[in-house]
Backbone as a chain_set.jsonl record, in Angstrom:
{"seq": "XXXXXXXXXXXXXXXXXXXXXXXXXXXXXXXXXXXXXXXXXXXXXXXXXXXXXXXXXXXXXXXXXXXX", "coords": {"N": [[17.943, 30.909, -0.714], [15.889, 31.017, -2.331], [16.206, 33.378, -3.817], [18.202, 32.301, -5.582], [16.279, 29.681, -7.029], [15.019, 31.933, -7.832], [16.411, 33.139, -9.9], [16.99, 33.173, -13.074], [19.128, 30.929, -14.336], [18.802, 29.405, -12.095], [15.733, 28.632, -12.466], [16.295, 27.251, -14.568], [17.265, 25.166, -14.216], [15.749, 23.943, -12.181], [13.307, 23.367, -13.493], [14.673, 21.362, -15.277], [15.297, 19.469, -13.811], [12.821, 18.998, -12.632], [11.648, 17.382, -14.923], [13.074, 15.278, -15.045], [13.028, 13.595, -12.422], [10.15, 13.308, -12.055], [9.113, 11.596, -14.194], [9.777, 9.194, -13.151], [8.464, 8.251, -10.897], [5.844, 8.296, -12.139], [5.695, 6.199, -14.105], [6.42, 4.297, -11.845], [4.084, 3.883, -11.122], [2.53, 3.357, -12.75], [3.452, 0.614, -13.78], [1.923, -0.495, -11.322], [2.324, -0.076, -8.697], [0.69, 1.119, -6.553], [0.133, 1.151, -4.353], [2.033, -0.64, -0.875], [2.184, -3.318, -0.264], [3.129, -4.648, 1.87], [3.821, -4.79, 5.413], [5.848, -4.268, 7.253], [8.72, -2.24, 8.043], [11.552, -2.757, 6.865], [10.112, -5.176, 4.929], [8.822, -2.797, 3.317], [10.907, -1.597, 2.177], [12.358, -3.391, 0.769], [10.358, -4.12, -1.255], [9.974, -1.956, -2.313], [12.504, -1.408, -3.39], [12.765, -3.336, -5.302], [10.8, -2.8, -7.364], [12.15, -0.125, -8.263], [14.21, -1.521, -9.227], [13.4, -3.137, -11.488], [12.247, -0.726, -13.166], [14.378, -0.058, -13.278], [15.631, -1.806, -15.077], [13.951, -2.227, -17.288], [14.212, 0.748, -18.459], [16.503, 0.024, -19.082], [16.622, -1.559, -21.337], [15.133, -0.461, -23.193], [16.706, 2.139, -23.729], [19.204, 0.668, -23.81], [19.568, 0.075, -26.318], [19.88, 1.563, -27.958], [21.394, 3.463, -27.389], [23.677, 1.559, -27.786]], "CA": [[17.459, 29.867, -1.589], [14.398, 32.101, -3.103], [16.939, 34.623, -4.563], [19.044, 30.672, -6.518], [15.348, 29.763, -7.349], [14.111, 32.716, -8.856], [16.965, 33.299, -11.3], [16.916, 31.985, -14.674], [19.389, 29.508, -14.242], [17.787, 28.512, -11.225], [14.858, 28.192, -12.607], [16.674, 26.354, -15.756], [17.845, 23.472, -13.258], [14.819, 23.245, -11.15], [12.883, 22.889, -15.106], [15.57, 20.423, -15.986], [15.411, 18.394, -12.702], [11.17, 18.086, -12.851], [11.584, 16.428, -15.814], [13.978, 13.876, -14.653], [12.167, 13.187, -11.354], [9.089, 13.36, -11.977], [8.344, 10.314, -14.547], [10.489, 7.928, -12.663], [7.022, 7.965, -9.996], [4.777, 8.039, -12.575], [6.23, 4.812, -14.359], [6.792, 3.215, -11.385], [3.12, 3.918, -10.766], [1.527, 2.432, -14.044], [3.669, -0.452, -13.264], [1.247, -1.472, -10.616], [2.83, 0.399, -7.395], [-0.391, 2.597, -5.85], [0.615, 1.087, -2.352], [2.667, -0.958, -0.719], [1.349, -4.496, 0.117], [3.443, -4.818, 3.005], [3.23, -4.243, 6.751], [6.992, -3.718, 8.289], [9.527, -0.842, 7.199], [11.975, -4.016, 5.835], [9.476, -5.525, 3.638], [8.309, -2.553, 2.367], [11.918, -1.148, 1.36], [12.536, -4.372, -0.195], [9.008, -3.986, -2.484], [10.155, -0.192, -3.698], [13.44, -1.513, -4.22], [12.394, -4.075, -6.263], [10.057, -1.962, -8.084], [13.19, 0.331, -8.91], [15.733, -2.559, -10.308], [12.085, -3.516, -12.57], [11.819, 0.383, -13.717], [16.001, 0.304, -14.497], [15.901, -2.713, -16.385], [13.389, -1.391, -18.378], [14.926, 1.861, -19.43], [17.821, -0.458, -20.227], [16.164, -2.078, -22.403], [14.373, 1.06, -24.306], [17.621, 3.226, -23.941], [20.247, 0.437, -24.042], [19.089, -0.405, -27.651], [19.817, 3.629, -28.459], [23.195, 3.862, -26.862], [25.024, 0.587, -28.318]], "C": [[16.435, 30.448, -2.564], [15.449, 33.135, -4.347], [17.81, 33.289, -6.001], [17.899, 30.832, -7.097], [14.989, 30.393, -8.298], [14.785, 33.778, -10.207], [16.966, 32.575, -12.357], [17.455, 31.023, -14.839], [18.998, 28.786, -13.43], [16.464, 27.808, -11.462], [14.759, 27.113, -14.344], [16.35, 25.178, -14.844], [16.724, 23.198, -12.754], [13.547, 22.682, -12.463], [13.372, 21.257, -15.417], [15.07, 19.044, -14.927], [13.744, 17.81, -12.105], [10.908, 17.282, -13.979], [12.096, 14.97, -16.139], [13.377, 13.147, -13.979], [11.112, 12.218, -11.753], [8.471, 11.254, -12.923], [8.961, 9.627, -13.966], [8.765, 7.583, -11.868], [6.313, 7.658, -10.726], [4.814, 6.694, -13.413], [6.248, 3.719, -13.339], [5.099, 2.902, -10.82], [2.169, 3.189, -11.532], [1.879, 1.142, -14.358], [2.881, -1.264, -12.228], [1.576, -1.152, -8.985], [2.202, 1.266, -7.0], [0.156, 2.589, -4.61], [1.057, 0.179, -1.995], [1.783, -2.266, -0.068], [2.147, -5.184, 1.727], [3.541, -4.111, 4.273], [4.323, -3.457, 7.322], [8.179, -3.152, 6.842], [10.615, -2.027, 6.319], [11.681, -4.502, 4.638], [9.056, -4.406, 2.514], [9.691, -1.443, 1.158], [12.56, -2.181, 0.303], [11.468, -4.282, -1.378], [9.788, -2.661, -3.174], [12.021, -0.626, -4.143], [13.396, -2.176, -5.269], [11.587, -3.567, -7.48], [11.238, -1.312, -9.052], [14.065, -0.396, -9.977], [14.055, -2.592, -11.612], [12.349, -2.252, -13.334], [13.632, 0.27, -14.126], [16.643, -0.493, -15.391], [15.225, -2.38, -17.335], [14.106, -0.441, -18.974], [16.335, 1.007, -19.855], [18.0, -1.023, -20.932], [15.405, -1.158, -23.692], [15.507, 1.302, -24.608], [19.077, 2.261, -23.931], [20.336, -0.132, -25.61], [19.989, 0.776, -28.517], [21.308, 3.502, -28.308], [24.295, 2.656, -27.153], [24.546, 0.593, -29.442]], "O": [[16.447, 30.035, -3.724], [15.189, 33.402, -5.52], [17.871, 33.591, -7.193], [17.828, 31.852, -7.784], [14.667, 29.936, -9.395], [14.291, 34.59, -10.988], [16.941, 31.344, -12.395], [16.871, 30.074, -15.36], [18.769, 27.601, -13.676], [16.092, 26.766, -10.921], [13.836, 26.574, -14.955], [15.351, 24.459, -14.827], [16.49, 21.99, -12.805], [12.959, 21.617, -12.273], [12.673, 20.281, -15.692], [14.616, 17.953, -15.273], [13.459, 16.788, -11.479], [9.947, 16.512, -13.974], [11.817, 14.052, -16.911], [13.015, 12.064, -14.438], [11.072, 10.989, -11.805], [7.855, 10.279, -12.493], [8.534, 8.612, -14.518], [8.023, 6.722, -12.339], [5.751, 6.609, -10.411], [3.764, 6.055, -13.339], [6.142, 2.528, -13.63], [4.846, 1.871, -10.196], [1.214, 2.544, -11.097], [1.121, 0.42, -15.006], [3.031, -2.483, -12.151], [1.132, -1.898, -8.112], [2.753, 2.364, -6.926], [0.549, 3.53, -3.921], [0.64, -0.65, -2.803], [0.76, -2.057, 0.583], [1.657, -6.05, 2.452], [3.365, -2.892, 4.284], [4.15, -2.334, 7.796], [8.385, -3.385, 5.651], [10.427, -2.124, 5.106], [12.357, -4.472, 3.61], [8.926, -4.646, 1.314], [9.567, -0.89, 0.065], [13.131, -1.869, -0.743], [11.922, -4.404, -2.516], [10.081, -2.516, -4.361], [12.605, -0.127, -5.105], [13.953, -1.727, -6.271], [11.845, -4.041, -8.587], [11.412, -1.672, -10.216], [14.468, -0.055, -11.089], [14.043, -1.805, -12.559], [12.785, -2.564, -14.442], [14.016, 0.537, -15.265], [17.602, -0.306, -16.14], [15.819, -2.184, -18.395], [14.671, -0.72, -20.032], [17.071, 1.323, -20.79], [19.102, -1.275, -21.42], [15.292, -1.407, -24.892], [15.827, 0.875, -25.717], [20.119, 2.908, -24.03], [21.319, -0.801, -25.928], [20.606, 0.638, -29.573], [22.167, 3.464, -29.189], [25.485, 2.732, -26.848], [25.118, 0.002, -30.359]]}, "num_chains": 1, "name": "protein.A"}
């Protein structure tokens, strides 16, 4: 894995793929999501899912403007 990694295309993709990642968290973070207001593993997969559909209607509203 070190030897993938530390070639250039490896280190294209792993470039490519922090840039993808990465703001999804930080969006879903300035949205208002520091921590989870609920107690049991249920509720609180229901909150980050909910969070998610919120953060992909958004971009489909930025980026579905762009693409039709």
């Amino acid at each position: 894995m070190r030897e993938k990694i530390d070639s250039d295309k490896g280190r294209a993709i792993h470039a490519h793929r922090m840039g993808l990642i990465e703001p999804v968290f930080g969006h879903i973070q300035q949205r208002g999501l520091r921590c989870f207001t609920s107690r049991s593993q249920s509720k609180v997969d229901t909150q980050w899912k909910l969070f998610c559909i919120v953060h992909n209607v958004a971009r489909l509203l930025v980026y579905g403007r762009v693409a039709a």
